[in-house]
N, C-alpha and C positions, 0 to 999 in steps of 0.2 A: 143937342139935336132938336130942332125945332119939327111943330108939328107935321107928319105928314098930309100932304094932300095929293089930289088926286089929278091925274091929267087926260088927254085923250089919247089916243094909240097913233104911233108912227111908226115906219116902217121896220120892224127887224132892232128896232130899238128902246131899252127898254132902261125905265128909271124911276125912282122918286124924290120927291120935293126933302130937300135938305139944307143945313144950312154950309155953308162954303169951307167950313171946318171939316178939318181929316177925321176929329170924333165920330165915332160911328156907334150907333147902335145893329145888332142884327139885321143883315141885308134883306129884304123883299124889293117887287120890284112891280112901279107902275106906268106904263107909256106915259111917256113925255114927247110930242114931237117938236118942240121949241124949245129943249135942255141945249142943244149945240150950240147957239146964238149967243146964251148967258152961263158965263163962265163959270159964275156961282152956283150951278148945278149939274155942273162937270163933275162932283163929287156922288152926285146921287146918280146920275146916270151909270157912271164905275160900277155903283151899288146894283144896282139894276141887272149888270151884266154879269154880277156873282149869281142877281138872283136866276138868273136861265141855267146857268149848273147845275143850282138846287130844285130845278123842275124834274118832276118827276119822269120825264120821256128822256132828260140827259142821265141823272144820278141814280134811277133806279137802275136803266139797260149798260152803263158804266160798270155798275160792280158785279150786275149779274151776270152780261155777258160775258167780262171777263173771266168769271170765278165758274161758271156752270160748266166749262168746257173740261174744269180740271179732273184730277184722281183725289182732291179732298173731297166729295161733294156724292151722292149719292139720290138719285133723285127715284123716288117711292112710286110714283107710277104714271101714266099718262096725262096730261092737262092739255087744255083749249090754250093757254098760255104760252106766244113765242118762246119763250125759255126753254121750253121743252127741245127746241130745234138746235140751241145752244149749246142744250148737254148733250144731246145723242149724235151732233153733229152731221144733222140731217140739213145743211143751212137749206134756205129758200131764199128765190131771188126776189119774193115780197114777203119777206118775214117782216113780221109789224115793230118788232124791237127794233131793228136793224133802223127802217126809217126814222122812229122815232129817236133814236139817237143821232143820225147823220142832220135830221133837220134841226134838231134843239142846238148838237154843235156848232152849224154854221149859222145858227140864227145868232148868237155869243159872240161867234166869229164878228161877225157883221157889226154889232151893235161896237164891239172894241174899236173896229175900222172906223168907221164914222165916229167914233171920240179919236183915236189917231191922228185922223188926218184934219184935226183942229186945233188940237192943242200942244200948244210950241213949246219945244224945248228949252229949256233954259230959263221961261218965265219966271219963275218961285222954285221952292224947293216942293209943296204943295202941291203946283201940276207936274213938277219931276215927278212925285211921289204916284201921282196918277198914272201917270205914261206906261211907270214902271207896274202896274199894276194891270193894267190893261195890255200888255206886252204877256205878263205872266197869266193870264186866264186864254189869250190866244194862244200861247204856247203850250198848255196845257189840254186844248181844247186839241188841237192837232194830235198830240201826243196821244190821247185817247182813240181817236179815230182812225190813226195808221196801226195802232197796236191789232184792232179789231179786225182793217179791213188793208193790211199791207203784210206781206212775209216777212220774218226776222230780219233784224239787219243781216244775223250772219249766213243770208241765203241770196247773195248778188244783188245787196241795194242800189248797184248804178243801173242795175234792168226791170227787177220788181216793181211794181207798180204800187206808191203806197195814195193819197189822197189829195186832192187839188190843196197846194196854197195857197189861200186868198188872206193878200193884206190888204187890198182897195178893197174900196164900199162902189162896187157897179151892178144893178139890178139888172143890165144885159150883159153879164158877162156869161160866158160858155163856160170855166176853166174844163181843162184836161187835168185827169189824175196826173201828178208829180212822180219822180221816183221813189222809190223808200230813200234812199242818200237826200233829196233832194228836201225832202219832210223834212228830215233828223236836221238837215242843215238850218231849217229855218228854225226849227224849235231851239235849237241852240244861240243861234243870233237872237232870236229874241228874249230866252230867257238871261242871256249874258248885257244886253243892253240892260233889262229889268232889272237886273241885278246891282249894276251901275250907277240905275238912279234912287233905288228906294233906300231907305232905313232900316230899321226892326222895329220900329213903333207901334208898330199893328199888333192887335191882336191875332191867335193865329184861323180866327174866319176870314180873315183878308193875307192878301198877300203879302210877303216881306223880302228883305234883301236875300235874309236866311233860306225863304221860303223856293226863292229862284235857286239858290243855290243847291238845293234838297234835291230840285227838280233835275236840273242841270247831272249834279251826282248820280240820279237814276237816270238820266236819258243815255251817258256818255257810255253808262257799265250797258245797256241796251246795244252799243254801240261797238262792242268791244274793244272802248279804249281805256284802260285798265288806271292807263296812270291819271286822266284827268277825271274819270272816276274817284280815283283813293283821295285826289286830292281835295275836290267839293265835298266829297263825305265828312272828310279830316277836318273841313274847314267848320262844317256846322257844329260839328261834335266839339272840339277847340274854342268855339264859339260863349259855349257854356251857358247861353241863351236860355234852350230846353236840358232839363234833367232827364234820366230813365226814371218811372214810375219804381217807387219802392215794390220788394217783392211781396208785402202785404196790401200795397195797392193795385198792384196789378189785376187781381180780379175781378174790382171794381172800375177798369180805367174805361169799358165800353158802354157803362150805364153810368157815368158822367156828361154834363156840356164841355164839348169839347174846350171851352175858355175856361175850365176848372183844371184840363192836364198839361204840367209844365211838359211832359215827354211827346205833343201834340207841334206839328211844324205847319201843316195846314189839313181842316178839316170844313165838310161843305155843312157849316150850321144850320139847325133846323131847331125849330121850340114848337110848344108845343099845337102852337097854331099852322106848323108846317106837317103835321102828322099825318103820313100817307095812308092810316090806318092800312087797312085788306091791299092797298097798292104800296106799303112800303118795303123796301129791300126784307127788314125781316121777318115778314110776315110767312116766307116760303120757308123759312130757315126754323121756325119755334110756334107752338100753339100756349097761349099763357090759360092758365087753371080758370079763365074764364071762358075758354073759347075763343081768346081773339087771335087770327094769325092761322093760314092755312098749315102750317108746320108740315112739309111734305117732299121737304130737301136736308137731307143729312149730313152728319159727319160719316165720312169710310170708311170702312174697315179699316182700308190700308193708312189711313190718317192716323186712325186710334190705335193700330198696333204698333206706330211709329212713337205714340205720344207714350205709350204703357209700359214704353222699356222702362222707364223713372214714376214711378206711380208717387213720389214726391212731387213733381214739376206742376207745378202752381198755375202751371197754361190746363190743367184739366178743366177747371174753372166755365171755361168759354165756350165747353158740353157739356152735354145733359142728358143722360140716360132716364129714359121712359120706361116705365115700371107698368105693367098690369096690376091691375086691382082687384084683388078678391071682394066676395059681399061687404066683408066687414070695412072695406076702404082701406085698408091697410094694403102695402105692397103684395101681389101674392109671390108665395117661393116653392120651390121645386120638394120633391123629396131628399136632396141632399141640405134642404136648406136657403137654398140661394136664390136670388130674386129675380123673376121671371122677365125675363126682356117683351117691352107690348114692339109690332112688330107693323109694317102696310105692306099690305104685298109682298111679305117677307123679309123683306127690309126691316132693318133693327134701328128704331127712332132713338137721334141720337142728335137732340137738339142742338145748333148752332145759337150761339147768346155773343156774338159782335154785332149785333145790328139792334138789339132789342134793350127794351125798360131802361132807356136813358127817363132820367127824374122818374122812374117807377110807370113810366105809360109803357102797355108791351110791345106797341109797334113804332117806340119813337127814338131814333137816334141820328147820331150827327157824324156822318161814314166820314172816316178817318184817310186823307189819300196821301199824307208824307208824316212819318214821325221820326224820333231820334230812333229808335232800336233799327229803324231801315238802315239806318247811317251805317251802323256798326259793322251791319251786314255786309251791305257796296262795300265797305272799306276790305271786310273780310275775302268777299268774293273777288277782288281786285287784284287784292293783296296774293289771294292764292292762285293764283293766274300768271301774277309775273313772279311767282317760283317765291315767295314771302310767307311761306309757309307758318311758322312760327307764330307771327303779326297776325295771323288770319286766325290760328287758335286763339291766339290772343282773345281779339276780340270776339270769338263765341262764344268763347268763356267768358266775358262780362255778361253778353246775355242768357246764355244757362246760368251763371252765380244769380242772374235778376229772379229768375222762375226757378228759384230756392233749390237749385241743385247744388253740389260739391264732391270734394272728393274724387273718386272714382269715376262720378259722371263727367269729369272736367276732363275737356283732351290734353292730348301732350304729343310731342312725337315721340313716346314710351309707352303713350296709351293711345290707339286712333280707335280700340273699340271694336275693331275688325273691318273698317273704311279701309279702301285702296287710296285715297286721295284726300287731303285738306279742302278741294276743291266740291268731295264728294259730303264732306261734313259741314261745309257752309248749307249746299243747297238744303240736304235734309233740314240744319237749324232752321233757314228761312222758310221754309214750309211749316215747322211747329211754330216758328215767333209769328210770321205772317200769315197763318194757314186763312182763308176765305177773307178777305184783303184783295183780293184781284191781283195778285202776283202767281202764283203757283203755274199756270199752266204758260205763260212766257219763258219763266225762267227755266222750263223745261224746254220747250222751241229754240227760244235764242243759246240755249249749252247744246241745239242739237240730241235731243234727249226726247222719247217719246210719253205720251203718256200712255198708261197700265191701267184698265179698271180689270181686277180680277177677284171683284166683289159684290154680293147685292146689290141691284138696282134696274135702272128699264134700259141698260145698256143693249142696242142691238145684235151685241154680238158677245157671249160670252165665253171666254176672259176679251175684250176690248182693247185693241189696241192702235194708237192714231198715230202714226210717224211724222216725223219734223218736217220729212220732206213730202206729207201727204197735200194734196189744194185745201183740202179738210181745214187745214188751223186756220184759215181766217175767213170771214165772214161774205156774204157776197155784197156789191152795190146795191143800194135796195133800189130796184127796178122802175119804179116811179120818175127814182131821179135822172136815171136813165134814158126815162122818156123825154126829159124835161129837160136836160144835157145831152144831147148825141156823141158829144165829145168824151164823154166817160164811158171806160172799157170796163168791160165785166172780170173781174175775176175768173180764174178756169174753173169749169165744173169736174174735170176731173186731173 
């Protein structure tokens, strides 16, 4: 990789100086507006468009809007900070998160459009490998932004209204939001063409064949199409590409680079010069022994007594129970002995550790958005769908065997543990493997399934509870854009 330099700003497109080789070093990203012209920086430009992901107004409001809304998550008490509107599901129609994720989106969008509509098919395997690459970050980019601000597929995606597609690069364009079918459709063409043209070469901060494939697997179970779901899951897993983290690695696998975990399919890197210190995702989730990191969003109760049936399960790891401290510094404990929980607002601080002390910084990490243990899952959650009951324990049981369970803990259909449904022991799994990952509170929406807070925290109503079919789940257009589009319909306010 030759050195980087620097460019001046062009529209909506973003890159840096590179040299014409797929070799990559970690993406950043600096305007170029003469990268189109010269082909040989058709690779940095690519680069450029990873690096708008990894902007803080895309990759912070991505995982936290999705995750704030759930029942893993407990938020301690009132803040100035949009998030707060996320978790109490107070949306506003100029929440500051919302914008800043719809604009960072479509600015990505745009920058992939304008390398699209330049670079020909077929030339090399080299600009294949781009196309496919730029195919898979707009696909992905959509995918985020219908999740947020479209109803479940399984709630009439031929009438829902999920987010404009745009695959042209037009600075007068109006678009109209699309339908939710009409999204899912394009994400799917495009990640299946992606898929078509790239390799596995990449590492996994870049996109790969496997990486469309991951995607593709989680959009279609989104979709509830079960079978070509099991089948993209099967495929990456069969692949043998990525491993599962051993069950001694596991605790360590979220204060790694993500190019250190073979169980990683794409993750948005960041080092340490991308450190969002006070603005990074985990700074709401953990305060480290020096103060850094507002630590002000919990694990649940209802999370933690899901996780405590197996006080073996090697996912404890990933919380952190906050101790009060007596004079002497040592934990203080009750009169029976036992160690005194410190507490905000009543809330029981019960640190979140997936976003935090990647290489030992406390506010630095590199959010994880497809791994293998997801695969498992789709395949399991598929699999238990079209009546594959067995297959679908199967594979839960590879991922309990990974977080050091057996035995007794392992299902059977002799042992469901007191579950009505194999379907109903997937979703629990995916909550303990996935818990604060930005799945939890879809894959309650999309199964039709509500969520339940009936535990500490600034919930407005207690016990809380948000129905599938509330307007509630999804987010509003943020207003601005509104003004700026006439053509964009608001979501209902009730």
């Amino acid at each position: 990789m030759k050195q980087i330099t620097k460019y001046i700003a062009g529209l909506s497109l973003v890159a840096f100086t590179a040299s014409c080789s797929l070799d990559k070093e970690p993406y950043s990203g600096i305007p170029d507006d003469g990268v189109l012209k010269d082909e040989t920086k058709w690779p940095a430009a690519t680069a450029g468009n990873y690096a708008l992901l990894k902007e803080e107004n895309f990759t912070r409001n991505y995982f936290q809007m999705g995750e704030f809304p759930s029942d893993d998550v407990a938020l301690s008490g009132a803040t100035t900070d949009p998030l707060f509107y996320s978790y109490t599901y107070g949306h506003l129609t100029n929440q500051g998160n919302t914008g800043q994720m719809w604009r960072m989106g479509y600015k990505a969008v745009t920058g992939c459009n304008r390398l699209l509509e330049v670079m020909p098919e077929g030339k090399s395997p080299a600009v294949n490998e781009l196309i496919g690459e730029n195919l898979f970050i707009r696909a992905f980019v959509h995918f985020a932004l219908v999740r947020s601000f479209g109803r479940p597929y399984s709630q009439s995606p031929e009438t829902n209204l999920g987010v404009p597609v745009v695959t042209k690069y037009d600075i007068t364009a109006m678009p109209k939001r699309n339908t939710v079918k009409e999204v899912y459709a394009q994400i799917v063409a495009d990640l299946s063409r992606a898929k078509a043209l790239m390799n596995d070469d990449n590492s996994n901060s870049y996109a790969s064949k496997s990486a469309a494939m991951a995607l593709l697997a989680r959009t279609y179970l989104y979709m509830g199409r079960n079978d070509s779901a099991a089948i993209y899951a099967d495929s990456v897993i069969i692949g043998r590409k990525y491993t599962l983290a051993s069950t001694a690695e596991l605790p360590r696998y979220f204060t790694k680079s993500n190019e250190n975990n073979n169980e990683t399919i794409f993750a948005i890197h960041h080092t340490l010069q991308d450190d969002r210190t006070w603005s990074s995702i985990g700074s709401m989730y953990y305060m480290s022994p020096g103060g850094m990191g507002y630590g002000e969003i919990y694990a649940s109760q209802s999370y933690r007594t899901l996780l405590d049936k197996f006080p073996q399960d090697v996912r404890h790891a990933f919380v952190q129970p906050v101790y009060l401290k007596a004079q002497s510094g040592q934990d203080s404990v009750d009169a029976g002995g036992n160690k005194v929980m410190a507490t905000r607002n009543n809330v029981p601080k019960w640190y979140i550790l997936k976003y935090s002390n990647q290489d030992n910084v406390p506010t630095l990490s590199s959010p994880v958005v497809l791994r293998l243990a997801e695969m498992y899952l789709i395949r399991a959650e598929a699999n238990a769908k079209m009546g594959k009951d067995q297959e679908a324990l199967n594979d839960v049981n590879i991922i309990r065997t990974r977080a050091g369970l057996s035995g007794n803990a392992l299902f059977s259909s002799a042992n469901m543990q007191g579950y009505a449904s194999a379907l109903d022991v997937v979703l629990d799994e995916r909550r303990l493997e996935l818990a604060f990952e930005t799945h939890r509170v879809f894959d309650l929406f999309r199964n039709n399934r509500n969520v339940f807070r009936d535990y500490p925290g600034v919930q407005p109503e207690h016990p809380q509870t948000i129905k599938y079919t509330d307007a509630r789940v999804v987010h509003f257009i943020p207003e601005s854009e509104i003004l700026l589009d006439p053509n964009l319909i608001q979501n209902p306010i009730q």
